[in-house]
NUSE-719384 format. One record per residue (C-alpha): residue number from 1; residue in one letter; chain; x, y, z. Coordinates in Angstrom, 1 decimal, always signed. Layout:
# residues N
R / nr / rest / kette / X / Y / Z
R / NUM / a / A / X / Y / Z
...
***
This chain:
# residues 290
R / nr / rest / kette / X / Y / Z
R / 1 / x / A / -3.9 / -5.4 / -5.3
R / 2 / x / A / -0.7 / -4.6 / -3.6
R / 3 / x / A / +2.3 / -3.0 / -5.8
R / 4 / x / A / +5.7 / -3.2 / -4.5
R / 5 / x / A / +7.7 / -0.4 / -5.8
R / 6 / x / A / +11.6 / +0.5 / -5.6
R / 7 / x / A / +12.8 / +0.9 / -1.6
R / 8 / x / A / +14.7 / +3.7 / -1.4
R / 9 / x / A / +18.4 / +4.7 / +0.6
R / 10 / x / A / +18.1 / +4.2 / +3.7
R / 11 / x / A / +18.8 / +6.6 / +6.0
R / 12 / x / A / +19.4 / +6.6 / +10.1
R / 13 / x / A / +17.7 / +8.6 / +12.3
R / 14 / x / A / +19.1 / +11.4 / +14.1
R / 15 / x / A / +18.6 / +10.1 / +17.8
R / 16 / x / A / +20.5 / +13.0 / +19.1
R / 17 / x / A / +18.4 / +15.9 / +21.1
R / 18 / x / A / +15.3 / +13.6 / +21.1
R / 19 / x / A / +11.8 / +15.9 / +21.9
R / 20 / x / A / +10.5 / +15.6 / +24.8
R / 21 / x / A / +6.9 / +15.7 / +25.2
R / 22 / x / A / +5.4 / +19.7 / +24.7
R / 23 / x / A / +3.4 / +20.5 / +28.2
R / 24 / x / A / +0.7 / +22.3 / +26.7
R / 25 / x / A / +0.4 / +20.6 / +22.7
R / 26 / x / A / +0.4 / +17.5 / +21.2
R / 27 / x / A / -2.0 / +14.9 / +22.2
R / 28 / x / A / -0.7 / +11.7 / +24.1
R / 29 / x / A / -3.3 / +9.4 / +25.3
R / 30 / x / A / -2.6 / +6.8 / +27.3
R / 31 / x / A / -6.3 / +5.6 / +27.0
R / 32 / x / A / -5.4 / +3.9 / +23.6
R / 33 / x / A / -2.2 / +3.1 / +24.5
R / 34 / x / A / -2.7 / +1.2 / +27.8
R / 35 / x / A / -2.3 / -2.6 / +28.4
R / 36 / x / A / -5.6 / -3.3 / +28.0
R / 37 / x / A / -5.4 / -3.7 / +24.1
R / 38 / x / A / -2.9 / -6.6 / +24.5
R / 39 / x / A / -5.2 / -8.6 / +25.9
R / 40 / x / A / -6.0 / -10.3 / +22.7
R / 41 / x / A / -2.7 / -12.0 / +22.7
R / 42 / x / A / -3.4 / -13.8 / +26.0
R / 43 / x / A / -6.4 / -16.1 / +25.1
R / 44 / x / A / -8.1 / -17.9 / +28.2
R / 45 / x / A / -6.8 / -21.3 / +29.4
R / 46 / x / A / -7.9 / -24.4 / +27.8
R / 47 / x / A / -10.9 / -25.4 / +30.7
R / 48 / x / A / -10.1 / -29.0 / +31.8
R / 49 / x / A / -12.7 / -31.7 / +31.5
R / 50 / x / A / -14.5 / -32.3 / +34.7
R / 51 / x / A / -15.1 / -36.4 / +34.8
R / 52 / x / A / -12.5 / -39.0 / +33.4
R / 53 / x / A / -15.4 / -40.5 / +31.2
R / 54 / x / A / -15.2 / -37.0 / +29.6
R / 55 / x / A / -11.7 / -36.8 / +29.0
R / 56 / x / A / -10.5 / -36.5 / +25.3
R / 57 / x / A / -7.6 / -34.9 / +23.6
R / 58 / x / A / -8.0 / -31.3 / +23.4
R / 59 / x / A / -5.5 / -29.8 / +21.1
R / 60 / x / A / -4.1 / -26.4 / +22.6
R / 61 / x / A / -5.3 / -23.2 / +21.7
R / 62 / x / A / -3.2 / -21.3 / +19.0
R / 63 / x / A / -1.2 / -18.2 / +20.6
R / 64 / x / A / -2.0 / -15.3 / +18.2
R / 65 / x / A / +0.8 / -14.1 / +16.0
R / 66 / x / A / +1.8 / -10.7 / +17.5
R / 67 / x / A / +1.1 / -7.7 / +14.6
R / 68 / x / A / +3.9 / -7.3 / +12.4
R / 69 / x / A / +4.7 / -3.6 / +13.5
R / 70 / x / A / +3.9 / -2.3 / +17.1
R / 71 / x / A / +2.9 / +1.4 / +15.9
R / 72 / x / A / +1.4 / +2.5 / +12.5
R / 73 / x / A / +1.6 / +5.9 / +11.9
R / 74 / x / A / -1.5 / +7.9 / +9.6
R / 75 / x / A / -1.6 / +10.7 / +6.8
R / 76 / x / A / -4.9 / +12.5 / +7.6
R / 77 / x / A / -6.3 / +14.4 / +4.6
R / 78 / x / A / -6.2 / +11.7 / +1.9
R / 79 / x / A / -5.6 / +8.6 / +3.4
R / 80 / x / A / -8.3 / +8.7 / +6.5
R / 81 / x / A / -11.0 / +11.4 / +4.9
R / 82 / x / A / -11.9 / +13.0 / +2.2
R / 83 / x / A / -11.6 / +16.6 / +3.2
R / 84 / x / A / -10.9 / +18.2 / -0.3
R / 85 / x / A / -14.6 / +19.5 / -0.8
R / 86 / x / A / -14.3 / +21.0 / +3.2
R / 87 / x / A / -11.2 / +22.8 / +2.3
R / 88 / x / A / -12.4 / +23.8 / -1.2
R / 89 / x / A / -15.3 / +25.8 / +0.7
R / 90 / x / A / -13.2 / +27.1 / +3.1
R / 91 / x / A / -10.8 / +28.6 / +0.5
R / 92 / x / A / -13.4 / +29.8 / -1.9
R / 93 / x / A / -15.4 / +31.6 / +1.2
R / 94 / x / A / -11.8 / +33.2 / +2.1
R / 95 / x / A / -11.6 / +34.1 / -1.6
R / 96 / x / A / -14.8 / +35.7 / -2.2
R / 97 / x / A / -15.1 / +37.4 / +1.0
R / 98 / x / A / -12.3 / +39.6 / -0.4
R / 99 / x / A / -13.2 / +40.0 / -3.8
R / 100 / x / A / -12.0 / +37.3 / -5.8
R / 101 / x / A / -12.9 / +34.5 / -8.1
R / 102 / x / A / -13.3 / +30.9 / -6.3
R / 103 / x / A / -11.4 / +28.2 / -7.0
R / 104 / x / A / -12.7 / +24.5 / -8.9
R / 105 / x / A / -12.3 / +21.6 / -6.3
R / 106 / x / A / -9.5 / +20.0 / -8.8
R / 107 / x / A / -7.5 / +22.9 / -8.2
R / 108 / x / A / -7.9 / +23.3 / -4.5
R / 109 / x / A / -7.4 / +19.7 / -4.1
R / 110 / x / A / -4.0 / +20.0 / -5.8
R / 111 / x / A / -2.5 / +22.7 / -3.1
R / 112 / x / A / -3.4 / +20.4 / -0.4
R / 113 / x / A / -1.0 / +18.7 / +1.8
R / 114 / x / A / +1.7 / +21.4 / +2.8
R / 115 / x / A / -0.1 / +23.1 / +5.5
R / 116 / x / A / -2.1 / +25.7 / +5.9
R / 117 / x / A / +0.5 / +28.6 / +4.9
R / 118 / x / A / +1.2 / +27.0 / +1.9
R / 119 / x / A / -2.6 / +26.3 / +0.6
R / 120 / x / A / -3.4 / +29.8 / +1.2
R / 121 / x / A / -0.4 / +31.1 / -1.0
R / 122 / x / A / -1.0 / +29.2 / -3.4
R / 123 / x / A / -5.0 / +29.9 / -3.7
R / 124 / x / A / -3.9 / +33.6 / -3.6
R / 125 / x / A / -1.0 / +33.3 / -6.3
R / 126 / x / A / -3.8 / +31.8 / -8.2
R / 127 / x / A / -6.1 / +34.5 / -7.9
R / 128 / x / A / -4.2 / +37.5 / -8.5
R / 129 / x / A / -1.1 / +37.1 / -6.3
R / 130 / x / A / -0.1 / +37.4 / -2.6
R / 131 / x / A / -1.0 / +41.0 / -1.6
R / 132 / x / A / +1.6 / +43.1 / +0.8
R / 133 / x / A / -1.0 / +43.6 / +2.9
R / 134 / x / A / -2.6 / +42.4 / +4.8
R / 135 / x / A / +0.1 / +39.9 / +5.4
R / 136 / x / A / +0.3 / +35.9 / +4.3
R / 137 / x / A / -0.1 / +35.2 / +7.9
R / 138 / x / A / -3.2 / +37.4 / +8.1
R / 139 / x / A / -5.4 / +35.2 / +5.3
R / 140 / x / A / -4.0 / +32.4 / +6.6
R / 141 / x / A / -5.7 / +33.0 / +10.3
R / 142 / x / A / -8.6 / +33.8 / +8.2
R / 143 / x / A / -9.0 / +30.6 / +6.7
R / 144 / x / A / -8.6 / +28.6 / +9.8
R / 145 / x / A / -11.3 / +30.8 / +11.5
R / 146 / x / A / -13.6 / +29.8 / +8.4
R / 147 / x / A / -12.4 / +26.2 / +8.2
R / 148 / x / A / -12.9 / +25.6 / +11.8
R / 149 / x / A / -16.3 / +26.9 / +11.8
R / 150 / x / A / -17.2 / +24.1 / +9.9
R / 151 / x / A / -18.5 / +20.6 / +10.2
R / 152 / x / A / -16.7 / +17.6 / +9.2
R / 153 / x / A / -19.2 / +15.2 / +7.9
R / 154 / x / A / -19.0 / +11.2 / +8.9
R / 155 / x / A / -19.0 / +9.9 / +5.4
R / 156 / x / A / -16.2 / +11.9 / +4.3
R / 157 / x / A / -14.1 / +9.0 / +6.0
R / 158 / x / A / -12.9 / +6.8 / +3.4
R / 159 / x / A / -14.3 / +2.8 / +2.8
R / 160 / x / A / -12.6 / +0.6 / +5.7
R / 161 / x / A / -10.8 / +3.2 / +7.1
R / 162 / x / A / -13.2 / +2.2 / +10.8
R / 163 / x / A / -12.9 / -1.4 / +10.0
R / 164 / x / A / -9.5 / -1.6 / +9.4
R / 165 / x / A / -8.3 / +0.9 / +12.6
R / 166 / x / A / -10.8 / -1.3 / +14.8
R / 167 / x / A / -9.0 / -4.3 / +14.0
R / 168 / x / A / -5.1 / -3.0 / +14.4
R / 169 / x / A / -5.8 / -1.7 / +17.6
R / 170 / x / A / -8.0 / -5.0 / +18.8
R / 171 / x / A / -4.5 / -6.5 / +17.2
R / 172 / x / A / -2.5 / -4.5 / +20.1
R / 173 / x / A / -0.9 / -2.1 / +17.6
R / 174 / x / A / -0.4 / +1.5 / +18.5
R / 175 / x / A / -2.3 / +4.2 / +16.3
R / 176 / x / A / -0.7 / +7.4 / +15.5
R / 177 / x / A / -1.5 / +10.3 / +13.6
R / 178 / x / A / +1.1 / +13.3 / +11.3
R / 179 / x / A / -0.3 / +15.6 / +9.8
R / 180 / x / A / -0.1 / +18.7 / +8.8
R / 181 / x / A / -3.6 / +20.2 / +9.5
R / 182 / x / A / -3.1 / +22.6 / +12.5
R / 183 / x / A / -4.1 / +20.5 / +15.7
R / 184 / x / A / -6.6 / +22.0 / +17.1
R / 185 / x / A / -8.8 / +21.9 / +13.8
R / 186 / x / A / -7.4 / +18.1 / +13.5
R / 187 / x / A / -9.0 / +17.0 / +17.1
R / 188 / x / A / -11.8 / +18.7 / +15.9
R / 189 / x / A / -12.1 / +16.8 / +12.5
R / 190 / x / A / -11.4 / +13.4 / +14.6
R / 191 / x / A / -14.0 / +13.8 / +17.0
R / 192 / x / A / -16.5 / +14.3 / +14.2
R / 193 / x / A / -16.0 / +11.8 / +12.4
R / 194 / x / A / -15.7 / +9.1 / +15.3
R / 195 / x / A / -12.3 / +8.5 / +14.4
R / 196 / x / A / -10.7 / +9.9 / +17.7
R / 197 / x / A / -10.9 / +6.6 / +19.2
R / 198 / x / A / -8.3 / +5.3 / +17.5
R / 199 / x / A / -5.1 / +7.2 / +18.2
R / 200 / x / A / -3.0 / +7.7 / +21.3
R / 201 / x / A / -0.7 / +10.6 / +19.7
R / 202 / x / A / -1.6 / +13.3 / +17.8
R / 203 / x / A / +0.8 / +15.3 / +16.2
R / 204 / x / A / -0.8 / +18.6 / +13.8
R / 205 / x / A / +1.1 / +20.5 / +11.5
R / 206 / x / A / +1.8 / +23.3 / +14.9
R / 207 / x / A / +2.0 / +20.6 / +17.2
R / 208 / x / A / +5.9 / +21.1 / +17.0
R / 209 / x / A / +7.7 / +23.5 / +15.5
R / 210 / x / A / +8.7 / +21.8 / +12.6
R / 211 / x / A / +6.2 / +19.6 / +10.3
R / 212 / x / A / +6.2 / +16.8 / +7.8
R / 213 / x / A / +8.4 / +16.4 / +5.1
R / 214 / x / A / +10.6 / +16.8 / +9.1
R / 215 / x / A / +11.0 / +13.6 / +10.3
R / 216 / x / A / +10.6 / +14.8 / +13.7
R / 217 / x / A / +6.8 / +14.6 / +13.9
R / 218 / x / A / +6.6 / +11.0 / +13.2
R / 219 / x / A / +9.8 / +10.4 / +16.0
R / 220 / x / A / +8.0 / +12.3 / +18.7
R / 221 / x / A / +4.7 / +10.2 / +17.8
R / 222 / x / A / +6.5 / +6.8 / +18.0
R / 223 / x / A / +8.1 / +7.9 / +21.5
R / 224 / x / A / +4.5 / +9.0 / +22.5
R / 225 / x / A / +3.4 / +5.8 / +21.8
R / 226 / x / A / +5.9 / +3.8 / +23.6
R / 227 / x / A / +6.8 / +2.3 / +20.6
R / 228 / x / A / +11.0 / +1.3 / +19.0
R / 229 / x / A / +11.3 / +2.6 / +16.0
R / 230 / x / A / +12.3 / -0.3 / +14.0
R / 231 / x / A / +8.4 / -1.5 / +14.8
R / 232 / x / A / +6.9 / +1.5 / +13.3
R / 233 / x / A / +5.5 / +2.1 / +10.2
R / 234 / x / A / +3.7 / +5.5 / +8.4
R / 235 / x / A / +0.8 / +5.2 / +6.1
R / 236 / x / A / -0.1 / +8.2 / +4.1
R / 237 / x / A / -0.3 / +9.4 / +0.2
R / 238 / x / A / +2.2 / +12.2 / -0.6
R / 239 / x / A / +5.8 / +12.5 / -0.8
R / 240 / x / A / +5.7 / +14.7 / +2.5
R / 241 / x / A / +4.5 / +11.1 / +3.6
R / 242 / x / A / +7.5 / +9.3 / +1.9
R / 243 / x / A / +10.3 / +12.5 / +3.0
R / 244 / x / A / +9.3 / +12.1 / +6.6
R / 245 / x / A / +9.2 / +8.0 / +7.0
R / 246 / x / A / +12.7 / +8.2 / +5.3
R / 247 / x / A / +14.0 / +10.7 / +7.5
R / 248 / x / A / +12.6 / +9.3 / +10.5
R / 249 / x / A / +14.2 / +5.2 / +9.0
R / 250 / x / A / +10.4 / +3.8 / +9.1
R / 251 / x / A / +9.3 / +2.6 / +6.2
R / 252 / x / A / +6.1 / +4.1 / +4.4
R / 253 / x / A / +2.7 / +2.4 / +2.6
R / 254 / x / A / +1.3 / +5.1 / +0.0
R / 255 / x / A / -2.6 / +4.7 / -0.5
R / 256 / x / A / -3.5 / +5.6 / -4.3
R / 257 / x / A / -6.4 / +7.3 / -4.2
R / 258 / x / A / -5.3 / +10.3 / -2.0
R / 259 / x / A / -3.8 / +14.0 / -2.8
R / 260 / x / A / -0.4 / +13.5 / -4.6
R / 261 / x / A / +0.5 / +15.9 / -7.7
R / 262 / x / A / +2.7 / +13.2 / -8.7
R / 263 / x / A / +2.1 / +9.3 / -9.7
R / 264 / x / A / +1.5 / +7.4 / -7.0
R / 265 / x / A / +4.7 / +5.2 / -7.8
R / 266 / x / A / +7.3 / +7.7 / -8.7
R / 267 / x / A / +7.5 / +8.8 / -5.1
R / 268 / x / A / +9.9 / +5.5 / -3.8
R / 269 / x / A / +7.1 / +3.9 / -1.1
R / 270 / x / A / +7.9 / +0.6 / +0.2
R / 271 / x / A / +4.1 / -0.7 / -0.6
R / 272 / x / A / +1.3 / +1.2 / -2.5
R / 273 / x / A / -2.2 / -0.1 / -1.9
R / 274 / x / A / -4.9 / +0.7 / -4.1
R / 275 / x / A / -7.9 / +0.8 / -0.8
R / 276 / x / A / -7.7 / +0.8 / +2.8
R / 277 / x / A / -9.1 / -2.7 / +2.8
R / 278 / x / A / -5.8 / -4.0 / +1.9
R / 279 / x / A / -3.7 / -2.6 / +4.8
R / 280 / x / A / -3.5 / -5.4 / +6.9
R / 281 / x / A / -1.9 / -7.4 / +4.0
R / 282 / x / A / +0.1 / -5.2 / +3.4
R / 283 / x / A / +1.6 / -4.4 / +6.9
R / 284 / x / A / +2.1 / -8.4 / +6.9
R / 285 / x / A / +3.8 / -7.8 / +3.5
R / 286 / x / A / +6.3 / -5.7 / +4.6
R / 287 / x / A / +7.3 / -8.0 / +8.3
R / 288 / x / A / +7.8 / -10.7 / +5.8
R / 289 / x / A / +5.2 / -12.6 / +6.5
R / 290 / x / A / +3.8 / -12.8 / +3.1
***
């Protein structure tokens, strides 16, 4: 089921002082972003009939219809995996490693989506308050350490979610992924579950020096896709997700069953899905096509 909610104000892009891509962060790769995946909209010739006996009307192949937006732009936590019971550990092994009570999943799971900084605040407001010392910053490279250590398993990808990426990009379209997990730990995460194939930019929450609800990260991963902005789209499930497409004048597809605190259609998306399944549809909702 597709639900069409309330389009918001639009805004316009601040083109001014556009990034330029960082030498040494970020991940642009041309591998996914080559040529090669338009080659679906070029089908072979019709092969003419060799003998005049044989000759028959042939009615011409049909051209496919070119995808409705060029680059689709991807949430992480929430809308690709499941990585609340991942971060839960990591949080709770920070926690108790230091003397404190561990958190329930349902809490944890409702401080994700602001970065890293922000989870660990809260967990420690939580559990007694943010100490002077050792500083935020201190717990917060803690964490990571911890996090990064471990494994993200395969089936914490959500139904479809391979399906569904497997056929955009055989479709030509551009894959991109904001988020706001640090970079290095997102790679990481990507590789593990097989989902690296995918995307030809990569933008983490210190990819840049700004992060989502910014704009910026989703205009620096349209450019790194070779992509006009007026033929992307971002997919996600927070209203980080919904504050950066508006900022950046793409418009945004909320999945339900991710991370927001808030309901799902309080937060002024363009199209909420109920599963990854329906995403296709969708995208061909919002071009009009539908």
């Amino acid at each position: 089921m597709i639900i069409l909610s309330s389009i918001g104000a639009e805004s316009k892009p601040n083109r001014k002082g556009s990034l330029q891509a960082p030498v040494f962060k970020g991940r642009q790769i041309k591998a996914n972003c080559s040529s090669d995946l338009d080659a679906s909209l070029n089908p072979p010739k019709t092969k003419k009939a060799l003998e005049t006996r044989d000759l028959e009307f042939v009615p011409p192949m049909a051209v496919p219809a070119p995808p409705p937006f060029r680059a689709v732009l991807f949430d992480l936590d929430g809308t690709l995996i499941d990585s609340a019971a991942d971060i839960c550990n990591a949080v709770n092994a920070l926690l108790t490693a230091h003397d404190r009570e561990p958190l329930s999943k349902a809490a944890v799971r409702a401080m994700i989506g602001d970065g890293a900084g922000a989870l660990i605040k809260s967990a420690l407001t939580a559990t007694g308050g943010v100490p002077d010392s050792p500083p935020l910053a201190h717990w917060v490279n803690e964490y990571l350490d911890i996090y990064a250590a471990q494994n993200t398993q395969p089936d914490c990808v959500y139904p479809n979610v391979h399906n569904v990426l497997s056929h955009l990009t055989r479709q030509g379209v551009r894959l991109g992924l904001c988020t706001n997990k640090p970079e290095q730990i997102t790679i990481k995460a990507l590789t593990e579950t097989g989902l690296d194939r995918y995307f030809g930019a990569i933008v983490g929450g210190d990819t840049l020096p700004f992060h989502k609800p910014d704009g910026r990260p989703l205009t620096q991963a349209i450019q790194w896709l070779d992509a006009a902005y007026e033929a992307a789209v971002m997919v996600g499930d927070s209203i980080n997700d919904v504050k950066a497409a508006r900022a950046a004048a793409v418009p945004v597809i909320l999945v339900r069953y991710g991370y927001s605190r808030t309901p799902i259609e309080t937060l002024g998306a363009d199209i909420v899905i109920d599963q990854f399944s329906d995403l296709p549809q969708a995208l061909d909702s919002l071009a009009g096509r539908s």
